[in-house]
DODRENKOL-152287 format. One record per residue (C-alpha): residue in one letter; z, x, y. Coordinates in pm, 1 decimal. Last residue first. Layout:
residues N
<atom res="A" z="Z" x="X" y="Y"/>
...
//
This chain:
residues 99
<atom res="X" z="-1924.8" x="2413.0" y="-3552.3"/>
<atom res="X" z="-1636.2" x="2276.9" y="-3516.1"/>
<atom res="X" z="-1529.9" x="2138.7" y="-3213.3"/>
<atom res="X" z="-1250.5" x="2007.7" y="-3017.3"/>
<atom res="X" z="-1033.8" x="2322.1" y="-3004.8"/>
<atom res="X" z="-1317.6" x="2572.2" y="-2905.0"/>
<atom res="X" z="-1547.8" x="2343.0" y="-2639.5"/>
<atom res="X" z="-1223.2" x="2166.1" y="-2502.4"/>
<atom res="X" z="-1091.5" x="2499.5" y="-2398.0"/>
<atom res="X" z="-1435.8" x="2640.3" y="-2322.9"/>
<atom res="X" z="-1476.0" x="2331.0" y="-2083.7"/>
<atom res="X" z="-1189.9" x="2373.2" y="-1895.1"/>
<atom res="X" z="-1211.7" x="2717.7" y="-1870.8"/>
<atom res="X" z="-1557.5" x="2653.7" y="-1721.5"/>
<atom res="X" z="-1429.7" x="2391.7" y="-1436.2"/>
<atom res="X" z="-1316.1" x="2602.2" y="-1159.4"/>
<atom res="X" z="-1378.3" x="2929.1" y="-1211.4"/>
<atom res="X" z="-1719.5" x="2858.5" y="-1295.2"/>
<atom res="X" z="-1753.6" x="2627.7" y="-973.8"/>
<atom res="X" z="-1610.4" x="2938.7" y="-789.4"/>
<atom res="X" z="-1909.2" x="3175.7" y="-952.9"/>
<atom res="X" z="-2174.4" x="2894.4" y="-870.0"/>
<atom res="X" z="-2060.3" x="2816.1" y="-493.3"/>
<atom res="X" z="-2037.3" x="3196.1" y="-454.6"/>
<atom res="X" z="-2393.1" x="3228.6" y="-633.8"/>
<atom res="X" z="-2571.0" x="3010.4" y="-381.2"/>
<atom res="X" z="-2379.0" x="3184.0" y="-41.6"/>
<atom res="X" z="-2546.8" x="3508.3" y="-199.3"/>
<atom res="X" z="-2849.6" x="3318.1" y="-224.4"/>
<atom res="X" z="-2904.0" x="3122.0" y="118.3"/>
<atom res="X" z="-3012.8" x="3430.1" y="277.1"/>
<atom res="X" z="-2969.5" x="3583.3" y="671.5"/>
<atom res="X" z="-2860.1" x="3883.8" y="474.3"/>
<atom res="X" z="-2483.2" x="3873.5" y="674.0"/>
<atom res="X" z="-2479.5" x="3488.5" y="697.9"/>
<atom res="X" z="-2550.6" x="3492.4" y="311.9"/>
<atom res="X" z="-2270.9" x="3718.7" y="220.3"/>
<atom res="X" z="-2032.3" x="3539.7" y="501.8"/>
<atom res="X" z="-2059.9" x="3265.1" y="245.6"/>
<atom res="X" z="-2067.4" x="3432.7" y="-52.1"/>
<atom res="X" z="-1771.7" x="3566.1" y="44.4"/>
<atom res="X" z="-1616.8" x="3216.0" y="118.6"/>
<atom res="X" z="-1724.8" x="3067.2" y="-159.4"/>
<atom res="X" z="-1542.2" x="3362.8" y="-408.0"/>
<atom res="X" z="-1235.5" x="3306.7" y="-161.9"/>
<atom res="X" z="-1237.1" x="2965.6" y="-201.3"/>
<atom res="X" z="-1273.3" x="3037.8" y="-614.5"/>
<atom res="X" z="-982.3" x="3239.4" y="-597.9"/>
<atom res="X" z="-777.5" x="3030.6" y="-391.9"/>
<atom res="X" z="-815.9" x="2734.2" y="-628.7"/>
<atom res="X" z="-785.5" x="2985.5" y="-961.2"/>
<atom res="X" z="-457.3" x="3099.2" y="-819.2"/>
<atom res="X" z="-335.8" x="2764.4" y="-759.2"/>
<atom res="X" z="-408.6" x="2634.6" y="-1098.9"/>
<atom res="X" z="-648.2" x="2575.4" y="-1298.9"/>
<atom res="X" z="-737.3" x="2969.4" y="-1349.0"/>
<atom res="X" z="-366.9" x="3015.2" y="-1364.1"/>
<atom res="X" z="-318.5" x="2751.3" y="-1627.8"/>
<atom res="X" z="-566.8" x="2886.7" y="-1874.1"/>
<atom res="X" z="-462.3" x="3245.4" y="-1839.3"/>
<atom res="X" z="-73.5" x="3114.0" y="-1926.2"/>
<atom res="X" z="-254.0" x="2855.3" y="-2198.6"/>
<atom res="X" z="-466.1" x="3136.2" y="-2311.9"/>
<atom res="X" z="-183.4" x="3354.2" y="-2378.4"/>
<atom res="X" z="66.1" x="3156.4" y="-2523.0"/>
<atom res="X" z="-184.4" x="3029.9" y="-2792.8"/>
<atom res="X" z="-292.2" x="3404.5" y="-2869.9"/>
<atom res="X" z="-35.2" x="3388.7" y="-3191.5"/>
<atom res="X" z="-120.8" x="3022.5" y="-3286.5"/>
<atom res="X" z="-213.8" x="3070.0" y="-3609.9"/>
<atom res="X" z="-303.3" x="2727.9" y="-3747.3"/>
<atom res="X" z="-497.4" x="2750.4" y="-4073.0"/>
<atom res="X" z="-782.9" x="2647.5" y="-3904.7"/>
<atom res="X" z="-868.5" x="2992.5" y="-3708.9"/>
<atom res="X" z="-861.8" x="3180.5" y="-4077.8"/>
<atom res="X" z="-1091.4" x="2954.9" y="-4246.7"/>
<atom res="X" z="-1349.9" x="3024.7" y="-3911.9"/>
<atom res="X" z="-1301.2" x="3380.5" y="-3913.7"/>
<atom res="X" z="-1375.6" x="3363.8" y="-4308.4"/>
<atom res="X" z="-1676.0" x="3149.8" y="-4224.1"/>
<atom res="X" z="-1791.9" x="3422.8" y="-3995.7"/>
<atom res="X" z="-1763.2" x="3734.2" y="-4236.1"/>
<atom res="X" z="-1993.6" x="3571.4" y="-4429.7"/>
<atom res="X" z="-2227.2" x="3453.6" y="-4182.8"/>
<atom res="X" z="-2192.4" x="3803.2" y="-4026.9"/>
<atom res="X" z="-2292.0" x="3970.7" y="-4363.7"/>
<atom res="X" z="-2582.7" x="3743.3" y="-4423.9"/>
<atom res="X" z="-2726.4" x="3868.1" y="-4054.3"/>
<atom res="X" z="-2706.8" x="4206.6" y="-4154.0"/>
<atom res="X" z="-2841.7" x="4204.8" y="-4517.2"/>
<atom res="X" z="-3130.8" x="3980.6" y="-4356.0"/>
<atom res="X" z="-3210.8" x="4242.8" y="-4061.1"/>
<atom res="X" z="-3185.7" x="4530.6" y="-4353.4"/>
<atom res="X" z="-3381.7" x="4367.2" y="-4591.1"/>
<atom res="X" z="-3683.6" x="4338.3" y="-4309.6"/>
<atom res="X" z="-3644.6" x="4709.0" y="-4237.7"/>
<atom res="X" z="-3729.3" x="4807.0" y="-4583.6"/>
<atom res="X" z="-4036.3" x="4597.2" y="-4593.3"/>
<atom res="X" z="-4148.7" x="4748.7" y="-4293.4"/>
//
């Protein structure tokens, strides 16, 4: 049991470890994915991610009418509203803090 314990806490003092060298790394300014998460980040904003998300409504939609059940119609409004806003938020969540 003992054993086992050391293991957990060798593990989980590794990832800090490797973590704060992810983190050193990240500030020194490598932008080499930048290009790709603004092009991902301005489709999902943008047109595509609109008729995406009133497709996703839409499906759950019909969904719901098919089962005679609110949920499916429930989790297309949720899925679209992720599409809509949660890039958004990870954006501002990753560049704005530091944690």
């Amino acid at each position: 049991m003992m054993k086992n314990l050391f293991a957990r806490a060798s593990v989980g003092a590794m990832t800090l470890a490797a973590s704060a060298g992810a983190m050193a790394a990240n500030q020194s300014g490598d932008v080499t994915f930048k290009s790709f998460r603004d092009t991902v980040l301005a489709w999902a904003q943008g047109p595509l991610g609109t008729g995406l998300s009133i497709t996703m409504m839409l499906m759950g939609a019909g969904m719901g009418v098919a089962r005679n059940s609110p949920m499916p119609a429930l989790s297309g409004i949720a899925g679209a509203a992720f599409l809509n806003w949660g890039p958004g938020i990870i954006k501002t969540l990753t560049e704005g803090a530091l944690i």
